[in-house]
Each structure stands twice: as structure tokens, then as C-alpha cells.
C-alpha atoms as one frame of an Amber mdcrd trajectory, in Angstrom:
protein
 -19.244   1.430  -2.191 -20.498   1.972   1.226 -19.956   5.108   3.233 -20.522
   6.729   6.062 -20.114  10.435   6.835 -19.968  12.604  10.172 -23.486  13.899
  10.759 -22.184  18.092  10.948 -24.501  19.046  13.039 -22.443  17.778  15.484
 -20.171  20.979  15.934 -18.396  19.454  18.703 -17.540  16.246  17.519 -16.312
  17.701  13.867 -13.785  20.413  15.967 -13.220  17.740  18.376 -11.793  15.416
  15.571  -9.907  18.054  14.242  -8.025  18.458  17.214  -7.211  14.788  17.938
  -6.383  14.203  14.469  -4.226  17.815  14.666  -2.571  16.598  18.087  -1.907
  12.974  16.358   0.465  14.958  13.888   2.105  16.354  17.239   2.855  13.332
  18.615   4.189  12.034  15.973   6.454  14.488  15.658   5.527  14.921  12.062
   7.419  17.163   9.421   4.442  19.806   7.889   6.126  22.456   5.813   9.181
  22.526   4.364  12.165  24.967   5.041  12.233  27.850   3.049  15.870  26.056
   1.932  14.179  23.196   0.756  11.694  25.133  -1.359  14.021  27.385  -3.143
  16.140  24.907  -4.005  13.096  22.976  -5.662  12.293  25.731  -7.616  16.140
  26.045  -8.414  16.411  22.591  -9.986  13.178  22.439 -11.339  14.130  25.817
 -13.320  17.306  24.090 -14.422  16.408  20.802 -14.967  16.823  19.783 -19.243
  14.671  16.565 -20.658  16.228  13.642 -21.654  17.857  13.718 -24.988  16.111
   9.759 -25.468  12.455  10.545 -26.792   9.840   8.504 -26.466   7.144  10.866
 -26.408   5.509   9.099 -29.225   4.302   5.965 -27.420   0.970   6.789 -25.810
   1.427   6.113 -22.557  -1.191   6.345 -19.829  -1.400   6.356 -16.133  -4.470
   4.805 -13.465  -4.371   6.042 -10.127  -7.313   6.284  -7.457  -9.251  10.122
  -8.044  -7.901  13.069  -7.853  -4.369  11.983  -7.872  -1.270  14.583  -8.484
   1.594  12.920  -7.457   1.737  10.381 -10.884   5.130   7.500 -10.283   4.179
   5.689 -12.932   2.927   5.721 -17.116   2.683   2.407 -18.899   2.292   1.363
 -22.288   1.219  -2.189 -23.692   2.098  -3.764 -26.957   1.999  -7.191 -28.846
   5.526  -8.093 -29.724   5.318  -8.169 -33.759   5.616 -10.457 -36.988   3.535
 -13.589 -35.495   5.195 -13.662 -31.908   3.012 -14.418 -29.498   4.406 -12.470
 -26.634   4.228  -8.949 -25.028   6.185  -5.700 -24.700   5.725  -3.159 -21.690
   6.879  -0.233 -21.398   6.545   1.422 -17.790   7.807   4.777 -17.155   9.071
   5.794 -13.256   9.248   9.532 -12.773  12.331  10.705 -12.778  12.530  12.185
  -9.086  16.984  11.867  -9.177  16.771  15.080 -11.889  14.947  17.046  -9.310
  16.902  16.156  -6.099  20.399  16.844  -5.695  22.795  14.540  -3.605  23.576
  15.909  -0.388  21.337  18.789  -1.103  19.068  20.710   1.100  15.524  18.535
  -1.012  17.402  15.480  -0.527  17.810  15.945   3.341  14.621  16.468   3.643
  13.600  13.559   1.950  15.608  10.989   4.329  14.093  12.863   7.663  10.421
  12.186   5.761  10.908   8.811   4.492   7.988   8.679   2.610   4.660  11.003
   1.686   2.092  10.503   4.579  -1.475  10.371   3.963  -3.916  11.908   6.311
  -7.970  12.510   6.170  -6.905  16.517   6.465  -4.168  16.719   3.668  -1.119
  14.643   2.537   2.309  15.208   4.226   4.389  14.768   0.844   7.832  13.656
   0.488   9.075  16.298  -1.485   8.058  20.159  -2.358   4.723  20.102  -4.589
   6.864  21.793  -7.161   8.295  18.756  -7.907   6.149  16.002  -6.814   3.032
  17.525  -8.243   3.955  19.074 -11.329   7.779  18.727 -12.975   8.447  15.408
 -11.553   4.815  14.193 -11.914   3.782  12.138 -14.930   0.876  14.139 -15.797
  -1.503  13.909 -19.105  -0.098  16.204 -22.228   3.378  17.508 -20.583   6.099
  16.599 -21.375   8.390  14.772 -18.565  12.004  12.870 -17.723  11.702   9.377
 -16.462  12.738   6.132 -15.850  11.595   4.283 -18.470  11.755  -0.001 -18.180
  11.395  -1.556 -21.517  10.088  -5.569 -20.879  10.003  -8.101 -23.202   7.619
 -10.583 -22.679   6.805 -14.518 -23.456   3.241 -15.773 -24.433   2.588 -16.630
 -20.445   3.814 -13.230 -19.749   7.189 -14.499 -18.225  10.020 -11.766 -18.431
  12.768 -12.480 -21.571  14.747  -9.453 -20.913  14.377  -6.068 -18.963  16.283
  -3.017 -19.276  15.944   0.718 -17.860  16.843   4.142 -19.436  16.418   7.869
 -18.325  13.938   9.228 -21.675  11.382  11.777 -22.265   7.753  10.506 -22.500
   4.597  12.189 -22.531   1.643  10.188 -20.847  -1.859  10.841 -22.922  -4.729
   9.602 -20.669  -5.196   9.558 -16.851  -7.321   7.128 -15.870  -9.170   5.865
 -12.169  -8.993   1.951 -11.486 -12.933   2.690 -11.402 -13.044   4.107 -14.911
 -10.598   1.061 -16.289 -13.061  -1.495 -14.894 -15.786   0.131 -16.178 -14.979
  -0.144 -19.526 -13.276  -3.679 -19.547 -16.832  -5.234 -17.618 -18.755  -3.184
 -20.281 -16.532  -4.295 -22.996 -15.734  -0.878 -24.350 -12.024  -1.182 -23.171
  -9.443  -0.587 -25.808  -6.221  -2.370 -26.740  -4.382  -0.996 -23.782  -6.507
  -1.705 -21.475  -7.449  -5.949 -22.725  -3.678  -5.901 -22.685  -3.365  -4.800
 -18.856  -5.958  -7.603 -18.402  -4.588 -10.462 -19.915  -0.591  -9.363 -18.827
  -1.713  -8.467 -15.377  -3.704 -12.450 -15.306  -0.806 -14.024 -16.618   1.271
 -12.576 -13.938  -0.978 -13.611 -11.436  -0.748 -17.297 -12.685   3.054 -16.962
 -12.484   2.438 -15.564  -8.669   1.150 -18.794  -7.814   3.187 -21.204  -9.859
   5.893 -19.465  -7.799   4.467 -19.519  -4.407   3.603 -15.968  -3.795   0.929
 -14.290  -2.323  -1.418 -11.221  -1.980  -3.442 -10.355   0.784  -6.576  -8.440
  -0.707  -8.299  -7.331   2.021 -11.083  -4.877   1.586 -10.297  -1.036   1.590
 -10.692   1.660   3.953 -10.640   5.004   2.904 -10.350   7.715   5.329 -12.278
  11.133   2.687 -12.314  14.561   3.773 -14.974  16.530   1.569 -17.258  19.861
   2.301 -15.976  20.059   5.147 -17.380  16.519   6.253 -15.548  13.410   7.368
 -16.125   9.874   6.677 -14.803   6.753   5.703 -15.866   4.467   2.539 -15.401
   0.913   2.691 -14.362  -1.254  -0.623 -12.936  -4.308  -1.717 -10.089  -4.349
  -4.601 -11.046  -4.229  -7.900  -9.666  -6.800 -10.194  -7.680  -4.240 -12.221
  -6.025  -2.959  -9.090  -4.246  -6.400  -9.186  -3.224  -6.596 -12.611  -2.171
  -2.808 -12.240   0.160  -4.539  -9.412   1.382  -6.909 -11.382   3.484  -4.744
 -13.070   4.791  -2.613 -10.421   5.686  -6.184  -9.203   7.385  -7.322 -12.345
   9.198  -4.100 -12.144  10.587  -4.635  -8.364  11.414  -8.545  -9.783  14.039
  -7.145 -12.387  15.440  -4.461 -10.340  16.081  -6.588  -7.760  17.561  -9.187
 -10.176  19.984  -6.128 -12.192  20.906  -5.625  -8.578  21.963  -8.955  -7.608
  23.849  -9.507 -10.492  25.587  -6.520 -10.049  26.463  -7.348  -6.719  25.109
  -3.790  -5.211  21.778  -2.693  -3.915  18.952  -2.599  -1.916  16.488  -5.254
  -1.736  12.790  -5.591   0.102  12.978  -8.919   2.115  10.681 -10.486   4.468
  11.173 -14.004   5.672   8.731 -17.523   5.320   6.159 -17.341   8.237   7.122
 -20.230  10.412   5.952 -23.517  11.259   3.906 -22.152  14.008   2.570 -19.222
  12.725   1.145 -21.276   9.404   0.297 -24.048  12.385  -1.922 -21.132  14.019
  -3.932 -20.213  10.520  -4.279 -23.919   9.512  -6.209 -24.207  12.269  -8.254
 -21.272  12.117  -9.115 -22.253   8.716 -10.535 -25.303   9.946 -12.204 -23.668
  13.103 -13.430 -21.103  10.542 -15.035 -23.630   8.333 -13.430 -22.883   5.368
 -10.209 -25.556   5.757  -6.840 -25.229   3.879  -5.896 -28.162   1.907  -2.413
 -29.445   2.886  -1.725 -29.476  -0.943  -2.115 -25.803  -1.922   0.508 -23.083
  -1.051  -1.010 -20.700   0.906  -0.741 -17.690  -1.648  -3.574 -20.054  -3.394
  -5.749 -20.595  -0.768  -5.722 -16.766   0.203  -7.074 -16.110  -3.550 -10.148
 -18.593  -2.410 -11.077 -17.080   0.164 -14.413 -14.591  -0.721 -14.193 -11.484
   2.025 -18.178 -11.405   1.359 -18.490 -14.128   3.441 -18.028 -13.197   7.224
 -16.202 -16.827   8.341 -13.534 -16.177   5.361 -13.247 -12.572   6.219 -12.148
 -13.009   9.438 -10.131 -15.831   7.985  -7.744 -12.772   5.641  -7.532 -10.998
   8.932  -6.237 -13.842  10.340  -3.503 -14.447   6.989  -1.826 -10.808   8.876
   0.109 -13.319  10.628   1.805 -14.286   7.901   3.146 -11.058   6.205   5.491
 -10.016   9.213   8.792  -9.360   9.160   9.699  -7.060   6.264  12.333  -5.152
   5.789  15.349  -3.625   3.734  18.660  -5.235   2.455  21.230  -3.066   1.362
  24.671  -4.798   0.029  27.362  -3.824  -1.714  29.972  -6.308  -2.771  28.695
  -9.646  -1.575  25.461 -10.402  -2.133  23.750 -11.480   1.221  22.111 -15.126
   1.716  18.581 -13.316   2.527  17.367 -12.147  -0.999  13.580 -13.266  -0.946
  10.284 -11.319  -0.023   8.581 -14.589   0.914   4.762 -13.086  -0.253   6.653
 -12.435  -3.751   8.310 -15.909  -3.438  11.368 -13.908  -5.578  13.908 -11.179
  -5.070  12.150  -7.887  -5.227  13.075  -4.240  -4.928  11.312  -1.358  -4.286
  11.653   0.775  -7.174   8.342   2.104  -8.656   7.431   5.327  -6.239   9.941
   7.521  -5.945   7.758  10.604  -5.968   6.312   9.056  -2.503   9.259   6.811
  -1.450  12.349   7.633  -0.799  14.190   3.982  -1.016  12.698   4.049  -4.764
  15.351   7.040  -5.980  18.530   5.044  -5.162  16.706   1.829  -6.204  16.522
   3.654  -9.602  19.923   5.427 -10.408  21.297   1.861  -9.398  19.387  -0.381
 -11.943  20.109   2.663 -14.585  23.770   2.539 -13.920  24.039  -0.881 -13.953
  22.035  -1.499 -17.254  24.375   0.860 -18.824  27.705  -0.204 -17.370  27.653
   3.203 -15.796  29.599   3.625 -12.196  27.352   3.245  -9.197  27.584   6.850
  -8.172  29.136   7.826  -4.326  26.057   8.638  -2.859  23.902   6.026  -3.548
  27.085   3.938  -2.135  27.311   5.994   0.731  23.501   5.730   1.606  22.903
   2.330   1.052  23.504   1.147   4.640  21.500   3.664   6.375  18.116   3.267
   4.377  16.669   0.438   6.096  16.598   2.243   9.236  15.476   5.052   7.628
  12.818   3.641   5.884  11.573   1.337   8.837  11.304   4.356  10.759   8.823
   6.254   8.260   7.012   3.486   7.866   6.146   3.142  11.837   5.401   6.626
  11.424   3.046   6.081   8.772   1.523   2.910  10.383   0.598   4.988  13.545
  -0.795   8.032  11.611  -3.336   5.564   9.660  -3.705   3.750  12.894  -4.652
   7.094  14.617  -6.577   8.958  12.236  -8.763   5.903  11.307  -9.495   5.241
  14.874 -10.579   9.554  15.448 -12.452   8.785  12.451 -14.338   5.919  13.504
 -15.012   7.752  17.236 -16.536  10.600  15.494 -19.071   8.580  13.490 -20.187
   7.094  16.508 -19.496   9.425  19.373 -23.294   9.874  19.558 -24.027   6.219
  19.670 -23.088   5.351  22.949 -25.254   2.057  23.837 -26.753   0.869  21.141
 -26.158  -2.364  19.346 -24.405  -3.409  16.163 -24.347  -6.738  14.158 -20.386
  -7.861  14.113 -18.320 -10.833  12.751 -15.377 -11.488  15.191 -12.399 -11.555
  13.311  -9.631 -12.198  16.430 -11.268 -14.129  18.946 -10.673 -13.177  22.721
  -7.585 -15.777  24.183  -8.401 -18.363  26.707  -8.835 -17.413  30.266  -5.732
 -18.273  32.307  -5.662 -18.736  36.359  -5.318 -15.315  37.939  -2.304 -14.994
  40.678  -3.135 -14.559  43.963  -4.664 -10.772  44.401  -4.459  -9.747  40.755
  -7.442  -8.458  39.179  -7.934 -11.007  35.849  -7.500  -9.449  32.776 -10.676
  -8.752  30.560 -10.688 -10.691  27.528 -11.536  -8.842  24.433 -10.906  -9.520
  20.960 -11.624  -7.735  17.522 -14.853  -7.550  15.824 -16.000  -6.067  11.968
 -19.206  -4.045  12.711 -21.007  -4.852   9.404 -22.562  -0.999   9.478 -21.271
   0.841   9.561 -18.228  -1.066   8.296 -15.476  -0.616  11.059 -13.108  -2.882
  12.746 -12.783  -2.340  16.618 -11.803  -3.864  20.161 -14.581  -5.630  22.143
 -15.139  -7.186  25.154 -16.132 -10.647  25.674 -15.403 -13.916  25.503 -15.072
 -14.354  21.441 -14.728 -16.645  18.300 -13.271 -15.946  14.912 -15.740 -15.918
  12.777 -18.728 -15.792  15.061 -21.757 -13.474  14.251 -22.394 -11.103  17.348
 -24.509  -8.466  18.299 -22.052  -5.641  20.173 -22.868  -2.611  22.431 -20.894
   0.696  22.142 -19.453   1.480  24.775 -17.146   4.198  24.546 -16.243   6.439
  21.362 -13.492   8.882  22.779 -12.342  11.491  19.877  -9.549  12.948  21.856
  -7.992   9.572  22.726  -9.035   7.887  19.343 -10.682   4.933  21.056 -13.482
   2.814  20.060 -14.591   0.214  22.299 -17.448  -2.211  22.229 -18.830  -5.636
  24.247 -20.693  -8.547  23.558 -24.389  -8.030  24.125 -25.637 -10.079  26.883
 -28.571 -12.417  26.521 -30.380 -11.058  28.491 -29.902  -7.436  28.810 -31.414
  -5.188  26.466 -30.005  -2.644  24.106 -31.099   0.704  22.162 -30.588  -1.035
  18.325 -28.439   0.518  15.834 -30.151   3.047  13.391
């Protein structure tokens, strides 16, 4: 797990990264505290709220979230289906967020101007009061909570027989890291539960590329703010972050099925890439050495592709292309043509984060109503039509804080690095040059490189090829402007080398 940490003995650089990273929040115009409104009437409904008279507090579930985590969405609990079948049942529990936020209330107002909880290296920006989103609402270890609860039955390849969802009480019994789950299945040591997450969560992944889908599994970067230091630590997946996904996939798969069929919803749609964006990576694979065969769907060739290797790397970068275009469906009456998020290669819905989501809550109280031939109430109705603006908003917001605060980051750990040189991989190479009109400067072609350490993506200048090994000069590392710039290192020229 590599890592690299702001050296604090640079005074001015730490305060100088607080401030760009406090004025980034500015400009974004970004919601900090809540009204006092908002937070009494938290504590209000939290004080009021009554369990679930449906108990399933006696199925051990269990929840695996990254360190440190509060805000819980989701439980799960695995079993084999019984008397010689060879299938699977899942149970996966959503916290019940709806309880805690009254329609048309002062928490739910809120909610639609946030969008979604924000995560920043100096504290997360959540979507609702911490009274509810880190504690009554939260499915934490030993308490006792109201949720969501989707009850799967499954085949022997793990394909869905039937799904249904239903408010209940549950009571979730271990908290677990993704670190601590892999741990123990690569040692062995895992238990039922967690062999069963495994072999569901593979299965799944088959049945993602039977289907066509795809998942682009680029390596991490993790913005960590810790005594009082900065720094960023760099990570691929681990395998049982995808099978973790698989279900919170399979979960967005029925919803957005119970919605269709019930002719009302929301849905999360993005379109097929077009011929000449999947012209473009073809082509890179071959220029990248690491070809695509015109017989495999592309959701089969990303799995291929090992992010160790620098050519393939900057190969995933290059996949970006294809993931564009997503966005939010609402309907209500006539189901609309466009019902496919193209990665998925099925309908899908939103519909397992409604502690950090808002879309997730309406996605929810739909699929319950519908599975229990329940009216649709008013105010999801009502709201349908303006989520997708809502929710494309937030998420620009959210893209431009990570963005921002990764790029304030990055100038800190190098602001007193100016001039030396780095080992890179380019992973966008720079575009041809093009005649200059008469009197206009030419532009400067520049690209985007992966320093290999510290681990960083970042412009440079130069004339560039994906996939290329390069050594780069720093340039400029401006904390206030949250710019990182590098070139190619001439021939010729020498350069202070890197530490």
C-alpha cells in the first residue's frame, strides 16, 4: 500500500493547503453545517421513530466497509438454499433513511440542496445530520435498526429466481474492512459467510460478462488526513471489493426491474460508447501493445488488462472514454425506450446508499410499495422529475471537490521539489501538432503522465505517447491554485533526480 505523507516541517505548505483546500469548499459553494431547523428536527424524528414490527434480528448479518466507517447503507447475510438445492439466498439490508426524513420536511430539504455526502481530506460534508446518518439510521454492530431488507433467491450460477423488499428490524453482528475479509479468505480462515460472498460475488461476475457488462478497476487514490499530516495512499481493488459490488449490483438489477414493471421510477442509464469512441481505444490497444481481440466484448478485455504493467495501465485510463454519459431516468406511466446502463449491460437503479445518496430514498419507498401492492406515495411522484437534475448537479460538485483537493494534495507533497526528475508512464499522449494561423502563438502540447513515486497522475509538457516510459521535470507545484505541472526531460539537459 504505498503512501506518501506531507513532510510537516513544512509549516507553510501544511497552512497553505489548508487554505486552498478551505477556499475550494468556497468556491464550490458548498453546504457545511446544517440549520439549526434541520438539526432539531433530526433529533425530533429520531426520538419518535418505532422499529419495524417484521424482525429479523436473528439472522447474523454483517457489514464491510473501508476503516473507520460510520455511515453503514448496507448489512448482508449469505445462506445455502436448503434440502439438496444447489442455489443461494441473500439477504441485504438498506438502512432505512425514509423513517428518519420526513417528506417536505425541513431534513428532507436539505437533503435535495446536498445531493449526496461529500468526501474531503479535512472531514466529510454528509448528507444528512450525524444523528441520523451516523447512529439511528446507521447499520451499526449490536443495535438494533429499521431497514430495507431485500430477500434474493438464488440459482446454482447465482442468477436471480425472485427478489422482494420489506421494511424489518435487523441487527448486524460483525463490522468488517475489505482488508480484514481478504485476509482471512487468502489465509483460509474465512467462515461460511465470507466463502459464500466469494463464490456469489464470482458467479456474478461470470454473469457480468455473459451479459456484456463491464467494470473499470482502476487503482485507488485515497486522499488521508491523520496527526495532523496529509497524504495520499495509492491501491489497487481488492478482489472482495468486487464481489462486495456484486451485490449492491444485483440489488440496483431488481429494483430497477420492480420499477419497470410497475411502470414508475427512476432508473441510472448511460448509453453504448459509440463507434468512434470504441474505434479510438481499439487502436490504442494496439498502439499500446496489448491488442483487443475483435471477438471479446470489451467488459472482458478490461478484466485482462493487469494495471501493474505500465502499457495496460495507461490502457484503463484510456477505457474512461467509454463510461460517459450517465445519467438519471425518472418515469411514471410509460416506461421510456432508454432503460440500460450500458457498463451493467441491464436496467439498473440506484438504490443501495441512501444514508449518502439522496436518489437511493425514493428508489427505496418505490420498490417497497410496489412489492407490496402499496400506493406509490405523492412525494416520491412529485419528485421524480426533478432528481436527475438534482443529482447531476451534486455529482459535478463532488467531481470538482475530489478533482480539487487531490490536486492541493499532490502540490503539497511536492511543493519543495521544484526541478527534479521523476520516472512516468504517459497515460494520454500529447495530440498531433496542427499548422498555427498566421500570428498565433502554437499551442503547447502536453498530455498526462503517472509519476510511478510518488504515485500521482498529472499534466506534462511534451510531445507524448500512451504508454511510453519518461523521465519528467517538476515544474510548478502551486498549493493555492491546486496545480501540478511537469515536462518531458530533455536529452540533453540535466536534472536534480528525484529522492
Amino acid at each position: 500500500m504505498p503512501a506518501q505523507h506531507m513532510d510537516l516541517r513544512d509549516r507553510e505548505s501544511h497552512q497553505r493547503l489548508t487554505e486552498s483546500l478551505r477556499s475550494l469548499r468556497e468556491e464550490l459553494g458548498i453546504r457545511e453545517q446544517f440549520p439549526e431547523d434541520v438539526l432539531r428536527e433530526a433529533d425530533a424524528s429520531v426520538a419518535a421513530h418505532a422499529l419495524p414490527a417484521a424482525d429479523l434480528r436473528a439472522l447474523p448479518f454483517l457489514t464491510i466497509d473501508p476503516p473507520g466507517s460510520t455511515d453503514l447503507d448496507q448489512a448482508v447475510h449469505f445462506a445455502r438454499r436448503g434440502r439438496g438445492d444447489a442455489g443461494y439466498e441473500v439477504w441485504y439490508a438498506i438502512a432505512d433513511v425514509p423513517l428518519f426524513v420526513g417528506a417536505g420536511g425541513a431534513v428532507d430539504a436539505e437533503a435535495r440542496l446536498r445531493g449526496q455526502t461529500l468526501y474531503a481530506p479535512d472531514g466529510r460534508i454528509s448528507l444528512h445530520p450525524e444523528v441520523i446518518s451516523e447512529d439511528a439510521a446507521s447499520l451499526l454492530p449490536d443495535r438494533d435498526r429499521p431497514a430495507y431488507v431485500w430477500h434474493f433467491l438464488l440459482d446454482a450460477a447465482a442468477e436471480v429466481e425472485n427478489a422482494t423488499v420489506r421494511r424489518a428490524t435487523v441487527r448486524s453482528r460483525r463490522q468488517l474492512t475489505y482488508a480484514q475479509v481478504q485476509a482471512e479468505i487468502d489465509a483460509g480462515t474465512a467462515d461460511e459467510q465470507l466463502t459464500l460472498l466469494r463464490d456469489i460475488g464470482l458467479l456474478r461476475i461470470r454473469q457480468e460478462l455473459d451479459r456484456g457488462g463491464a467494470s473499470l478497476n482502476l487503482p485507488r487514490q485515497e486522499i488521508i488526513y491523520a496527526g495532523g499530516s496529509y497524504g495520499i495512499i495509492t491501491e489497487p481493488a481488492l478482489p472482495c471489493e468486487d464481489w462486495n459490488a456484486q451485490i449492491s449490483l444485483m440489488t440496483g438489477m431488481a429494483a430497477a426491474r420492480m420499477m419497470i414493471d410497475g411502470g414508475i421510477g427512476i432508473l441510472r442509464t448511460m448509453p453504448e460508447p459509440d463507434e468512434g469512441a470504441l474505434g479510438k481505444f481499439r487502436r490504442q490497444s494496439e498502439a499500446l501493445e496489448h491488442p483487443w481481440p475483435a471477438d471479446m466484448p470489451y467488459g472482458a478485455f478490461l478484466r485482462t488488462l493487469d494495471v501493474a504493467v505500465p502499457r495496460q495501465l495507461a490502457l484503463m485510463h484510456a477505457a474512461a472514454s467509454l463510461f460517459r454519459g450517465a445519467g438519471y431516468t425518472a418515469f411514471d406511466g410509460e416506461v421510456p425506450d432508454a432503460v440500460v446502463q450500458s457498463a451493467i449491460a441491464a436496467p439498473y437503479a440506484h438504490a443501495t446508499a441512501p444514508l449518502r445518496r439522496l436518489v437511493d430514498r425514493f428508489v427505496l419507498v418505490t420498490c417497497e410499495s410496489l412489492c407490496t401492492g402499496s400506493p406509490v406515495p405523492a412525494w416520491v411522484r412529485t419528485a421524480l422529475p426533478e432528481l436527475n437534475a438534482l443529482m447531476a448537479s451534486s455529482n459535478q460538485t463532488a467531481s470538482r471537490l475530489d478533482a480539487g483537493a487531490m490536486d492541493a494534495v499532490q502540490a503539497a507533497l511536492l511543493s519543495n521539489r521544484i526541478g527534479e526528475a521523476f520516472s512516468a508512464v504517459v497515460l494520454q499522449g500529447s495530440p498531433p501538432a496542427i499548422e498555427d494561423a498566421p500570428g498565433k502563438q502554437a499551442p503547447r502540447l502536453s498530455g498526462t503522465v503517472q509519476v510511478t513515486e510518488p504515485a500521482l497522475e498529472a499534466t506534462c509538457y511534451g510531445e507524448l505517447v500512451a504508454g511510453e516510459r519518461v523521465t519528467v521535470v517538476l515544474l510548478e507545484a502551486d498549493i493555492a491554485r491546486r496545480r501540478l505541472r511537469f515536462e518531458v526531460k530533455p536529452t540533453d539537459a540535466p536534472a536534480r533526480s528525484a529522492r
